[in-house]
C-alpha positions as CSV (number, residue, x, y, z in Angstrom):
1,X,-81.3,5.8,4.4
2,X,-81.5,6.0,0.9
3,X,-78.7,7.8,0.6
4,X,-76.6,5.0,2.1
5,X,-78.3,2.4,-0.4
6,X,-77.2,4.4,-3.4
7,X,-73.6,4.9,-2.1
8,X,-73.7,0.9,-1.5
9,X,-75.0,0.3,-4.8
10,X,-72.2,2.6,-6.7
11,X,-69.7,1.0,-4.6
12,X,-70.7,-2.6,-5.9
13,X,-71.3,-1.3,-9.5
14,X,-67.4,-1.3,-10.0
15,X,-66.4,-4.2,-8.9
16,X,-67.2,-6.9,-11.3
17,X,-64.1,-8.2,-14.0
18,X,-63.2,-5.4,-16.6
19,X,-61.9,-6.4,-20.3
20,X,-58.1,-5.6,-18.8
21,X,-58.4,-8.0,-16.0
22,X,-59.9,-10.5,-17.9
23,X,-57.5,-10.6,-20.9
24,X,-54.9,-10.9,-18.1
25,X,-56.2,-13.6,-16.9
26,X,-56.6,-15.1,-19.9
27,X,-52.8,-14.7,-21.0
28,X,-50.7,-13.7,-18.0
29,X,-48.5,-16.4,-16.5
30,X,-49.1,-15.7,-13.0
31,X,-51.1,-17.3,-9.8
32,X,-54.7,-18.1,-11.0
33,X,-53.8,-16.9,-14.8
34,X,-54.1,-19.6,-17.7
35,X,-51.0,-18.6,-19.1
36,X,-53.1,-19.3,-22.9
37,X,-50.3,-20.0,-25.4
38,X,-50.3,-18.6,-29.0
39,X,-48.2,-19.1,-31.9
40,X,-46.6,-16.6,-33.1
41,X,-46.8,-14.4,-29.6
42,X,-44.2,-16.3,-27.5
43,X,-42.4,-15.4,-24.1
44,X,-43.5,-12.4,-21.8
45,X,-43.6,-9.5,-24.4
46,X,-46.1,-12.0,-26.9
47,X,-48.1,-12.3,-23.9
48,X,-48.1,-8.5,-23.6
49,X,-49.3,-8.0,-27.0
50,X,-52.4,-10.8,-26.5
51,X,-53.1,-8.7,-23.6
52,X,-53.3,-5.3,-25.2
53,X,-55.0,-6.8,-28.4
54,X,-57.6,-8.5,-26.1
55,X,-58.2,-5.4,-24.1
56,X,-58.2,-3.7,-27.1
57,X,-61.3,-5.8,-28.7
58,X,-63.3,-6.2,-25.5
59,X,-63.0,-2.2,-25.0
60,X,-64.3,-1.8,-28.9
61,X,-67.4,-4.2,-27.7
62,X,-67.9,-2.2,-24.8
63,X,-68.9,0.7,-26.7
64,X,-71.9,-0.6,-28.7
65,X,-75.2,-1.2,-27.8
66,X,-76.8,-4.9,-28.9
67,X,-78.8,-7.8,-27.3
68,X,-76.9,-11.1,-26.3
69,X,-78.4,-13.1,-29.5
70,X,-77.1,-16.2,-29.9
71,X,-73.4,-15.6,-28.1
72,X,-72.7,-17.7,-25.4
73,X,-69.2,-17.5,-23.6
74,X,-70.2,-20.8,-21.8
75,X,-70.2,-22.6,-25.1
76,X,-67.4,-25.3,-25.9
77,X,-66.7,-24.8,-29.6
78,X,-63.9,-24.9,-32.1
79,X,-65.8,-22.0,-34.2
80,X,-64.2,-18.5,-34.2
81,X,-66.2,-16.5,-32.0
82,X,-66.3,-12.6,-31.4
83,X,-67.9,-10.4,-29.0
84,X,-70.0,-7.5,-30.9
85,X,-71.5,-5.3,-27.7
86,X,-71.3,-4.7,-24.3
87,X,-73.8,-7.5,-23.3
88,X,-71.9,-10.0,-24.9
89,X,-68.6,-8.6,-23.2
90,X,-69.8,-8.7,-20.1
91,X,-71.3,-12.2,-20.4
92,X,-67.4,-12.8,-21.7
93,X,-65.9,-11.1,-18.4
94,X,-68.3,-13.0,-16.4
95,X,-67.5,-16.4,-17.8
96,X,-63.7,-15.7,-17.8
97,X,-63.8,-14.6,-14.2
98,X,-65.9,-17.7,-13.3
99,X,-64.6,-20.8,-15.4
100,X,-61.6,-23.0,-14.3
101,X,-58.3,-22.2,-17.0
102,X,-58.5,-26.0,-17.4
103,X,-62.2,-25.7,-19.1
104,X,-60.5,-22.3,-20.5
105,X,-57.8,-24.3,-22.4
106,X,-60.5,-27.1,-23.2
107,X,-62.3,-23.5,-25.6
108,X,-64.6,-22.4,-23.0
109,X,-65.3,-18.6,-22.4
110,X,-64.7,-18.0,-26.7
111,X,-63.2,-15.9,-28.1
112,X,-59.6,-16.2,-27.1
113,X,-57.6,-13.6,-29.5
């Protein structure tokens, strides 16, 4: 028995939003992406690049250690935000994953790189 709860529970550990699919959704142009424009990153291979630099940033947060502090993804604010840890990436991913792309266009789910 307790074997079959600890192969359950590994199976679930891996199946929340990673920084990849998040960015994607974030910048990719397809069904249930918001498509997020940019200046200066225009057309499918500017949308490539916000994905990679996105990915690229969420990964880097991913590998410190740190409490949430003040961040909150859920926050609608014009103020540049950044993720510094793994907490605060995943609380990122989580709101991403969750949050319409209209409320995502409106500056929910911060930073957008």
């Amino acid at each position: 028995m307790l074997v079959l709860v600890v192969a359950l529970l590994g199976s679930l550990m891996g199946c929340g939003p990673s920084c990849r699919s998040s960015c994607e959704r974030l910048y990719g142009d397809g069904e249930d992406e918001c498509n997020i424009n940019v200046p200066d990153y225009e057309g499918a291979e500017g949308a490539n690049r916000l994905v990679i630099e996105c990915e690229q940033e969420c990964d880097g947060a991913m590998t410190n250690t740190g409490p949430v502090g003040t961040y909150d993804p859920n926050a609608n604010t014009d103020t540049t935000v950044g993720i510094a840890n793994e907490k605060q990436a995943a609380l990122w991913m989580d709101c991403v994953q969750a949050t319409s792309c209209d409320n995502v266009k409106k500056g929910f789910c911060q930073p957008h790189y």
